[in-house]
C-alpha positions as CSV (number, residue, x, y, z in Angstrom):
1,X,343.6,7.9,96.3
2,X,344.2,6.6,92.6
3,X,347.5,5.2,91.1
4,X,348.0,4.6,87.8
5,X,350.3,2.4,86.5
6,X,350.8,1.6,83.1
7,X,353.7,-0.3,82.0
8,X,356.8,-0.2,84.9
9,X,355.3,-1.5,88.1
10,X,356.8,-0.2,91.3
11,X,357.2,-1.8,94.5
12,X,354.6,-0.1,96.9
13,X,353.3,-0.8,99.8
14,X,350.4,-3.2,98.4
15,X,352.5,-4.8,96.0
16,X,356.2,-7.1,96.0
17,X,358.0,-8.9,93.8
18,X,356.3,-12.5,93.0
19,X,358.9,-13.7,90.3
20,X,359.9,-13.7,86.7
21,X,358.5,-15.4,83.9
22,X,360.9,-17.4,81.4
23,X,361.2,-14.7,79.4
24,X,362.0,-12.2,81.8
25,X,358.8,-10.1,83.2
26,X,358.7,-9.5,85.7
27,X,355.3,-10.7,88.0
28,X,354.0,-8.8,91.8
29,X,351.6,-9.8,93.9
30,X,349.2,-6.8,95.2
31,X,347.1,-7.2,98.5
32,X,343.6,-5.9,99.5
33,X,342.4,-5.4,102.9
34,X,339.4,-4.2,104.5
35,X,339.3,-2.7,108.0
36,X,337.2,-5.6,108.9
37,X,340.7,-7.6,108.9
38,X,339.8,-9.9,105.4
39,X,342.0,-9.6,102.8
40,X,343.2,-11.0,98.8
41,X,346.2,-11.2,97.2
42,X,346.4,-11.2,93.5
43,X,349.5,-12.1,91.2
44,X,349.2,-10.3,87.6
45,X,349.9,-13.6,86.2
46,X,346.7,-14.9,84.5
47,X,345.2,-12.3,87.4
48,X,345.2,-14.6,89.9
49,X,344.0,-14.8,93.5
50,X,346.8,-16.9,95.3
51,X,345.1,-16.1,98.8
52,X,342.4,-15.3,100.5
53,X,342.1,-14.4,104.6
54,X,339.0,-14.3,106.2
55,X,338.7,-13.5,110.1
56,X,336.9,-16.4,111.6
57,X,333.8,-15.3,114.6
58,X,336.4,-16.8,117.2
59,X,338.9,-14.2,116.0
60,X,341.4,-16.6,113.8
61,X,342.4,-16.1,110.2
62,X,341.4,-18.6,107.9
63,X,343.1,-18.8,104.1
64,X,339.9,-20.1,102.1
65,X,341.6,-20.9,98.7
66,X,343.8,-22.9,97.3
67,X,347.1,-21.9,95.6
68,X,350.9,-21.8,95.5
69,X,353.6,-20.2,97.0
70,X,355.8,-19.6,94.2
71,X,355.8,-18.4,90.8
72,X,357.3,-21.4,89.3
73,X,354.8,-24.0,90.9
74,X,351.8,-21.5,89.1
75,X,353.8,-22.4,85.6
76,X,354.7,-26.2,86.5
77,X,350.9,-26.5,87.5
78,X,349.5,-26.6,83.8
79,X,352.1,-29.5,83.1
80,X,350.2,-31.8,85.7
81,X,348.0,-34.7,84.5
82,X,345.6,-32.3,85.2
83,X,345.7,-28.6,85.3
84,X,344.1,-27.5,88.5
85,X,344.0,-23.5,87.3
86,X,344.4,-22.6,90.9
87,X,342.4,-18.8,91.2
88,X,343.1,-18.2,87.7
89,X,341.2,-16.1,85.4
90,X,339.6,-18.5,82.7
91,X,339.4,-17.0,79.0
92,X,338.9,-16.6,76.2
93,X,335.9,-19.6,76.7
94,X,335.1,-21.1,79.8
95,X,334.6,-25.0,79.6
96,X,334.4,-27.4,76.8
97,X,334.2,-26.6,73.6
98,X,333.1,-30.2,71.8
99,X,335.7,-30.7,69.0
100,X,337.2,-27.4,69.4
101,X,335.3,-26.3,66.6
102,X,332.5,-23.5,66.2
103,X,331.0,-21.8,63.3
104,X,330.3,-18.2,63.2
105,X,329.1,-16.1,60.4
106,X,329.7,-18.7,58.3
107,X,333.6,-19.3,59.2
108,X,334.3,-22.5,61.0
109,X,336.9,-21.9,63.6
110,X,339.2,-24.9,65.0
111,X,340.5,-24.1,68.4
112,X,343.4,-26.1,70.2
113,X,342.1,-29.6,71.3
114,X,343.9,-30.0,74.9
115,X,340.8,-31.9,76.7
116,X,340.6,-35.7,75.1
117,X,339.7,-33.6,71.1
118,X,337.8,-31.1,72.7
119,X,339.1,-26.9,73.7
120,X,338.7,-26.8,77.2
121,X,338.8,-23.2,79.2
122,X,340.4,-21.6,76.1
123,X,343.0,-23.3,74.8
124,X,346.4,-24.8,75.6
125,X,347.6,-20.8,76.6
126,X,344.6,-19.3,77.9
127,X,343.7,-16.3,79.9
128,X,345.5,-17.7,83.0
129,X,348.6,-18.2,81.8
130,X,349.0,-14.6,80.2
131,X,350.5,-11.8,82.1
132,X,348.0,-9.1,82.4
133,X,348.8,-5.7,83.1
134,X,347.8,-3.3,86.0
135,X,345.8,-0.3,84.8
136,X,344.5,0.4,88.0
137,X,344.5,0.7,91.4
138,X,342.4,2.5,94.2
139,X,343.2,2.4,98.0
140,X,341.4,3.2,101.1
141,X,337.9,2.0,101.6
142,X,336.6,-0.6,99.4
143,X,339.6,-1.2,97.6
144,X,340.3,-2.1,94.0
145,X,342.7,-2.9,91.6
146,X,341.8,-3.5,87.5
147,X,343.9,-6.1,85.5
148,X,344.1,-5.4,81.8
149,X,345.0,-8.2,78.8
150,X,345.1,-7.3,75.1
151,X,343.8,-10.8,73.3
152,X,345.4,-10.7,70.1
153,X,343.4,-11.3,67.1
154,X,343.2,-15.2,66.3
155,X,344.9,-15.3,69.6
156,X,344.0,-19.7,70.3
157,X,342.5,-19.1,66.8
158,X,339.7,-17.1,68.4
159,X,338.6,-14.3,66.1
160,X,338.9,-10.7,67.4
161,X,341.7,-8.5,69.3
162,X,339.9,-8.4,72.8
163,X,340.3,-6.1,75.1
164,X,339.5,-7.0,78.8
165,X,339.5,-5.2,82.2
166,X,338.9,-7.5,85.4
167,X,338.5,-5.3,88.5
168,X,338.9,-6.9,91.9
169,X,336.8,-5.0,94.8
170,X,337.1,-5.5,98.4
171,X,334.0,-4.3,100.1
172,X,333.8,-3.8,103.7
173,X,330.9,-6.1,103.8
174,X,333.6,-8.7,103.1
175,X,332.4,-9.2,99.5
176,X,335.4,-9.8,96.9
177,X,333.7,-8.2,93.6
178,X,334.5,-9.4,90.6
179,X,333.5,-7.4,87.4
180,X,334.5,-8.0,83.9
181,X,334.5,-5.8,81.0
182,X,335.5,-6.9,77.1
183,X,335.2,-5.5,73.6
184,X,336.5,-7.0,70.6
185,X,337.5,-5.3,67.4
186,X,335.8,-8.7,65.2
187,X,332.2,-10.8,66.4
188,X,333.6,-13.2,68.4
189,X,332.9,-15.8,71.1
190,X,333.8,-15.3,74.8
191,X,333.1,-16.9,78.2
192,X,334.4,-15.9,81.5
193,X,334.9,-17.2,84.5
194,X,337.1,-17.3,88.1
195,X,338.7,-20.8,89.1
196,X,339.3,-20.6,92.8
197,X,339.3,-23.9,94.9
198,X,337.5,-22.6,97.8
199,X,338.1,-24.2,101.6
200,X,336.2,-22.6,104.5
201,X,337.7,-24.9,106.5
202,X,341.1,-23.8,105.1
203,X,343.0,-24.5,102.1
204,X,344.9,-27.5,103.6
205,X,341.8,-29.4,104.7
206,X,338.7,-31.5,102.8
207,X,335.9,-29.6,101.6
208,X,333.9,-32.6,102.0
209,X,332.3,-31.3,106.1
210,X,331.5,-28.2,104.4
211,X,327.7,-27.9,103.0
212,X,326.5,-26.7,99.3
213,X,323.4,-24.8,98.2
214,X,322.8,-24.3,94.5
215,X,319.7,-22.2,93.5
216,X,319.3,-24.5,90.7
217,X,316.4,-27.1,89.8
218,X,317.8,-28.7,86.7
219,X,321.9,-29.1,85.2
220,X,323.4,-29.4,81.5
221,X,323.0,-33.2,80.9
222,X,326.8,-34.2,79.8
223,X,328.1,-36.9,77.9
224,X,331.1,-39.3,78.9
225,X,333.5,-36.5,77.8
226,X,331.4,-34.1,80.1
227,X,330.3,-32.0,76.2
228,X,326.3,-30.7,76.9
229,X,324.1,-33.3,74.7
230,X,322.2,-30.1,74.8
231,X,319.5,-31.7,77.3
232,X,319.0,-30.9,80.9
233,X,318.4,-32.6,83.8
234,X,315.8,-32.3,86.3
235,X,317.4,-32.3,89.6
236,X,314.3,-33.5,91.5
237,X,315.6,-36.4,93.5
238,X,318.7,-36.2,92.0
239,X,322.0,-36.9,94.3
240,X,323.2,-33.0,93.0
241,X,319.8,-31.2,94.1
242,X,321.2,-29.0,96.2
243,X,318.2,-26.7,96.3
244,X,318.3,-27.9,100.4
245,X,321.6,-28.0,101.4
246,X,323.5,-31.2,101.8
247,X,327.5,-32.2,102.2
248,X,329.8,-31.3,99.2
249,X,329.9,-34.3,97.1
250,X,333.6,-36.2,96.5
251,X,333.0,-35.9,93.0
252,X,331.5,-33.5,90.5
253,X,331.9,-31.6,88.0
254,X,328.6,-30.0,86.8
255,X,327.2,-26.7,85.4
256,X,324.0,-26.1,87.2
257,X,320.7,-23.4,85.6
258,X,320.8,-20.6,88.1
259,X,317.1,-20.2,88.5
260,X,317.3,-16.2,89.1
261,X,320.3,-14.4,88.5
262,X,319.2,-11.5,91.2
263,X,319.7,-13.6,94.0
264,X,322.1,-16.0,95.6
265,X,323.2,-18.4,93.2
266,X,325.2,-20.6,95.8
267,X,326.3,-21.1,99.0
268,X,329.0,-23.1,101.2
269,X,329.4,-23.0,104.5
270,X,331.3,-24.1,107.2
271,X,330.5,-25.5,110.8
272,X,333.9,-26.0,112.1
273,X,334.6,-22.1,111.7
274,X,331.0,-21.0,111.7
275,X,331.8,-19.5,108.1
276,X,329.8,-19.2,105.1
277,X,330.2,-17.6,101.3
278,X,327.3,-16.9,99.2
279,X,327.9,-16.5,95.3
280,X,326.2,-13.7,93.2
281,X,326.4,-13.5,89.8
282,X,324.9,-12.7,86.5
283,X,325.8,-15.0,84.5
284,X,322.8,-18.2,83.7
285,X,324.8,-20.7,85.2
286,X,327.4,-22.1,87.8
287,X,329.9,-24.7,86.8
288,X,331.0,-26.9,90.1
289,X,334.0,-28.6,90.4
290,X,335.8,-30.7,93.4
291,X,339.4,-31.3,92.9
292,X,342.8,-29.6,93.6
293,X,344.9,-32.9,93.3
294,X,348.7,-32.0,92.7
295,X,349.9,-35.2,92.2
296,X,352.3,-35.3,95.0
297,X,354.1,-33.1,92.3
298,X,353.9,-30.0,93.7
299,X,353.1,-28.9,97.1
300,X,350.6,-26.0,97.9
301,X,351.3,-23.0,100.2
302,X,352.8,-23.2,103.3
303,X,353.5,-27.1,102.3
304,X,350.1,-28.0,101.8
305,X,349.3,-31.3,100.1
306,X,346.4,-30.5,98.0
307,X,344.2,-33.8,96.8
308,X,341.3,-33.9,94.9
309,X,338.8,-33.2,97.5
310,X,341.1,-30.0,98.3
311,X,338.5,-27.6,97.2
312,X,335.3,-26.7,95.3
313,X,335.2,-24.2,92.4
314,X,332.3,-22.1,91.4
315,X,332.9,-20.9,88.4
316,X,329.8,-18.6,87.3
317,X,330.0,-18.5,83.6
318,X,327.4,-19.0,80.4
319,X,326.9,-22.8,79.4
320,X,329.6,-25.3,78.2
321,X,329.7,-25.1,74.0
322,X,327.4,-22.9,73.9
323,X,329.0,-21.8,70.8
324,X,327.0,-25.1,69.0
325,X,324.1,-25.4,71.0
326,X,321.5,-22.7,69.1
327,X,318.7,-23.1,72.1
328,X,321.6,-22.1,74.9
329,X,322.5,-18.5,76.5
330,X,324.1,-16.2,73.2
331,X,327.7,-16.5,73.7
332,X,328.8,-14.2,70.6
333,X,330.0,-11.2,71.7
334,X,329.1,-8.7,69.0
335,X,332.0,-6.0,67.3
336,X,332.4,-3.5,69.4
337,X,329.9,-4.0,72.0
338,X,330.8,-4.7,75.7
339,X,331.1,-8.1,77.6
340,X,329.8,-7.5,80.7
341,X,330.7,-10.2,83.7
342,X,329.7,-9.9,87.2
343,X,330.4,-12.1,90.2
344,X,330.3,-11.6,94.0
345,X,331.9,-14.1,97.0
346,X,330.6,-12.6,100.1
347,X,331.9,-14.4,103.3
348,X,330.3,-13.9,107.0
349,X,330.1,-15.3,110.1
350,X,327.3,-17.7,110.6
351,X,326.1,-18.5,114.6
């Protein structure tokens, strides 16, 4: 079964009323289940997943991201000291950007400085703080839904009307699919990623029992305003080699060389709920980030009190300012031609 929607969302079974924006629009959350019992909700603003229920081997439902229960903490959230981007949809460029500046055919561009003089995950109103719209949905098995923004031309100065479709797929091998498609009318830059704070344990725990694996041997070498110096770092007796698996760190905040992009780029896993997600992408790198800390500002769902070992983000993306680094990953995406993005979380039970 397809529907089609649009412009006017109706209420239907998979979707309800998640709030109105400041000026009016109105937002709806829309749910995808699988018949083995997991299942995502996603809000249409910035194309978020605000949860994400997994059945547990012992037959209990665990919520493995982080997020908010109402509309208005979503909006309050990018007025925090920090802007956790809680399941958002990160665009039009994913990570620093040093100086917020970047040449292309021979224009310089200056982008909004919101990260200490740098552009950090596209600006001070990026792709997460849009409202996208719903162009498609599909039901029955292996669900989907496709969220659709129009990026105005010089939209955060970036050059270009983009077009981009983000389709959500719930398989019923309890992988969450994530595929991206853009075009631009104008060469432009673009770097796309997903920002969930992921919890096996549950989104009101510590990530810090879990365990990472990275498929990585060597990270972008960062400077004290975390910009690539363009250098990497061998990861060979390094505290983040996580080529063997060890505890999730308390701090980082690293983008990590996927060493093939045709297999598992990283794992976590859980012993308390015998869980474990594996990450598939093909993009070069993964970006990981510990954090979630509200502040004591705002509370997460259900009353959660999210700190900043709350969750662990991996955000599968190209390289950091790539834009000025000629040796990275291309980043230009070329007039006309299509962006293609593709990431995978696939949860199972471990024994």
């Amino acid at each position: 079964m397809e529907i089609k929607h649009k412009s006017h969302l109706k209420e239907t079974s998979n979707s309800k009323s998640f709030g109105f924006m400041p000026d009016n629009r109105e937002i709806h959350s829309f749910e995808l289940s699988n018949k083995k019992g997991m299942k995502v909700t996603i809000i249409n603003y910035g194309a978020t997943i605000t949860s994400l229920e997994i059945p547990t081997s012992e037959g209990k439902i665990v919520d493995v991201v982080l997020g908010f229960d109402s509309l208005s903490s979503y909006l309050e959230s990018y007025y925090l000291p920090s802007a956790p981007y809680f399941g958002t949809t990160v665009g039009r460029y994913a990570g620093r950007i040093h100086n917020g500046t970047f040449t292309l055919n021979g224009t310089k561009y200056e982008l909004t400085k919101n990260n200490n003089g740098n552009s950090l995950h596209g600006g001070n109103i990026g792709f997460g703080r849009k409202v996208w719209n719903v162009t498609n949905q599909n039901s029955g098995e292996n669900p989907s839904i496709t969220f659709s923004l129009l990026s105005e031309n010089l939209d955060e100065n970036y050059p270009g009307e983009l077009h981009i479709d983000l389709t959500y797929t719930l398989t019923e091998e309890n992988e969450l699919k994530l595929d991206y498609k853009a075009v631009s009318t104008e060469d432009t830059i673009i770097n796309l990623t997903h920002h969930s704070y992921f919890n096996l344990d549950g989104h009101n725990t510590s990530v810090l029992d879990q365990k990472v694996f990275v498929n990585a041997d060597k990270m972008l070498e960062t400077n004290h305003e975390n910009i690539p110096t363009g250098n990497f770092t061998a990861l060979t007796n390094h505290d983040f080699d996580f080529r063997a698996e060890k505890k999730c760190p308390a701090s980082i905040d690293n983008s990590f060389v996927i060493n093939q992009t045709d297999t598992v780029a990283a794992t976590l896993l859980s012993s308390k709920n015998n869980l474990k997600m594996s990450v598939f992408t093909n993009q070069p790198s993964v970006h990981i980030y510990v954090g979630g800390n509200c502040f004591d500002v705002l509370k997460g769902k259900n009353d959660a009190v999210y700190h900043k070992t709350s969750g662990i983000c991996f955000e599968t993306q190209n390289f950091p300012d790539a834009p000025n680094q000629a040796h990275f990953p291309d980043s230009v995406l070329k007039k006309g031609r299509e962006y293609i993005q593709e990431t995978v979380y696939k949860f199972e039970n471990i024994n």
